[in-house]
ZADO-1210 file (C-alpha; in nm, 4 decimals, padded with zeros to 6 digits):
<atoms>
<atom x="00.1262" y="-06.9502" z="-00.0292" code="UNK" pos="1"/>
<atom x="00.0403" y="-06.6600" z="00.1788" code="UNK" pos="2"/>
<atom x="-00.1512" y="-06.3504" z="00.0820" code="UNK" pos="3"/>
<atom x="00.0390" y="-05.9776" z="00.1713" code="UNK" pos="4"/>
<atom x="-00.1084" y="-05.6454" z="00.1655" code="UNK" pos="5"/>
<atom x="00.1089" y="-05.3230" z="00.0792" code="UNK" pos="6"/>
<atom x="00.0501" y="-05.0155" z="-00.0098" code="UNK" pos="7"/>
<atom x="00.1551" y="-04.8809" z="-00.3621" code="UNK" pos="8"/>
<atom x="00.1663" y="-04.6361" z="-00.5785" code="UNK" pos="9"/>
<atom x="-00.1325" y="-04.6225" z="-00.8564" code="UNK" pos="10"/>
<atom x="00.0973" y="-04.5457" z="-01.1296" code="UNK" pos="11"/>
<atom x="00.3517" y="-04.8112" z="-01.0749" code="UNK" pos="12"/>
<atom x="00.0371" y="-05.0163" z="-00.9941" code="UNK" pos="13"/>
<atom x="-00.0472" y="-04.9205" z="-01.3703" code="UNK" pos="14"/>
<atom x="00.2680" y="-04.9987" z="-01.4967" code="UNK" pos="15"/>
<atom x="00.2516" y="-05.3399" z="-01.3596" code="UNK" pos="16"/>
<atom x="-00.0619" y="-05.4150" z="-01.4443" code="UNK" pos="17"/>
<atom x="00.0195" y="-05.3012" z="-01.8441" code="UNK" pos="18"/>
<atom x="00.3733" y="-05.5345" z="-01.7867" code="UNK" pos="19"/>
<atom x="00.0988" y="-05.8448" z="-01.6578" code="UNK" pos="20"/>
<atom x="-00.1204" y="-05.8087" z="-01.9626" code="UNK" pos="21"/>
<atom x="00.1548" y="-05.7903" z="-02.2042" code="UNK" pos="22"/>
<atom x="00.2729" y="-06.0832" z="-02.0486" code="UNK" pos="23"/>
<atom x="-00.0439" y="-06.3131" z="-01.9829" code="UNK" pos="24"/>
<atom x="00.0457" y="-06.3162" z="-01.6392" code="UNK" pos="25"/>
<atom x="-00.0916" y="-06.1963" z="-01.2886" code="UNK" pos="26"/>
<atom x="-00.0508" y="-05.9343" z="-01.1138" code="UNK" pos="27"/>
<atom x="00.1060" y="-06.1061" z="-00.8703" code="UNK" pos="28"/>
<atom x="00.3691" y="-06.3127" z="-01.0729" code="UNK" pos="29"/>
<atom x="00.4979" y="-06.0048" z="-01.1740" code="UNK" pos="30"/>
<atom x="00.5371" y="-05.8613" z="-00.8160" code="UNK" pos="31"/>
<atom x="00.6795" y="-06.1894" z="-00.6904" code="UNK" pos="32"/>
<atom x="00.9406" y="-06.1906" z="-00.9947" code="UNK" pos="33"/>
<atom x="01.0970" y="-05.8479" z="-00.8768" code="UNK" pos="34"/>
<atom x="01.1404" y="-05.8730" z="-00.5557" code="UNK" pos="35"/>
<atom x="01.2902" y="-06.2227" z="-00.6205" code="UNK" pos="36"/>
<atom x="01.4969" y="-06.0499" z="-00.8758" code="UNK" pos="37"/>
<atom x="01.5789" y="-05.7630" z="-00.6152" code="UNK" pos="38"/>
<atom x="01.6587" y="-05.9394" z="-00.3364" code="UNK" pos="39"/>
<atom x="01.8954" y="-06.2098" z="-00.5489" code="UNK" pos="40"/>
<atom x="02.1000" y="-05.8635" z="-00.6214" code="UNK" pos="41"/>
<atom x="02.1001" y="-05.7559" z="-00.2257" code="UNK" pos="42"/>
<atom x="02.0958" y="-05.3753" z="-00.1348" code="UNK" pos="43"/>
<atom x="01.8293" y="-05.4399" z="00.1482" code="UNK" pos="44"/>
<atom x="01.7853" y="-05.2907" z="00.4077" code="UNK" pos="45"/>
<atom x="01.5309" y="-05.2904" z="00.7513" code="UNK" pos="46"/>
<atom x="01.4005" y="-04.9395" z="00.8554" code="UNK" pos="47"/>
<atom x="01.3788" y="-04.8560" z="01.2423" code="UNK" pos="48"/>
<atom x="00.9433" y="-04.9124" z="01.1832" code="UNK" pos="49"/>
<atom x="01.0660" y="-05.3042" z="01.1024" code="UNK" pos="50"/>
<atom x="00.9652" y="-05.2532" z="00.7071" code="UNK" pos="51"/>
<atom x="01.2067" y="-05.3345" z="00.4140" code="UNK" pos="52"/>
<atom x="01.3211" y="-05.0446" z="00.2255" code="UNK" pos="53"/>
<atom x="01.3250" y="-05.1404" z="-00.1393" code="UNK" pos="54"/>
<atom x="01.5356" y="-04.8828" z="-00.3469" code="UNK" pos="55"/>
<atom x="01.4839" y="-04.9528" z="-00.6897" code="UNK" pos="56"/>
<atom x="01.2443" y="-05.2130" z="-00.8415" code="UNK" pos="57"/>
<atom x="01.3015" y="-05.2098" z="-01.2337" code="UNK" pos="58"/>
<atom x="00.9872" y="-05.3535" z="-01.4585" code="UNK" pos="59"/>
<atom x="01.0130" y="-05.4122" z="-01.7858" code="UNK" pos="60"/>
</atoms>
């Protein structure tokens, strides 16, 4: 498995650090789960800098 650093928000960081506890998860389990989830429903799209645009990413 690789490792990829992004840049995010610190609140949304928050909120999916809260989700990971709740969960008895990672971090990262949770990240890899919506963007599986997103991509499985389409709507993506490549900017002209080469990064994916990701609209909405919905945690729970």
């Amino acid at each position: 498995m690789k490792v990829v650093t992004f840049k995010i928000d610190e609140a949304l960081l928050e909120r999916i650090d809260r989700l990971a506890l709740q969960l008895g998860v990672p971090r990262s389990e949770i990240i890899r789960e919506a963007l599986l989830n997103f991509l499985n429903g389409g709507n993506v799209r490549v900017s002209r800098k080469n990064y994916i645009k990701i609209r909405h990413v919905i945690l729970t």
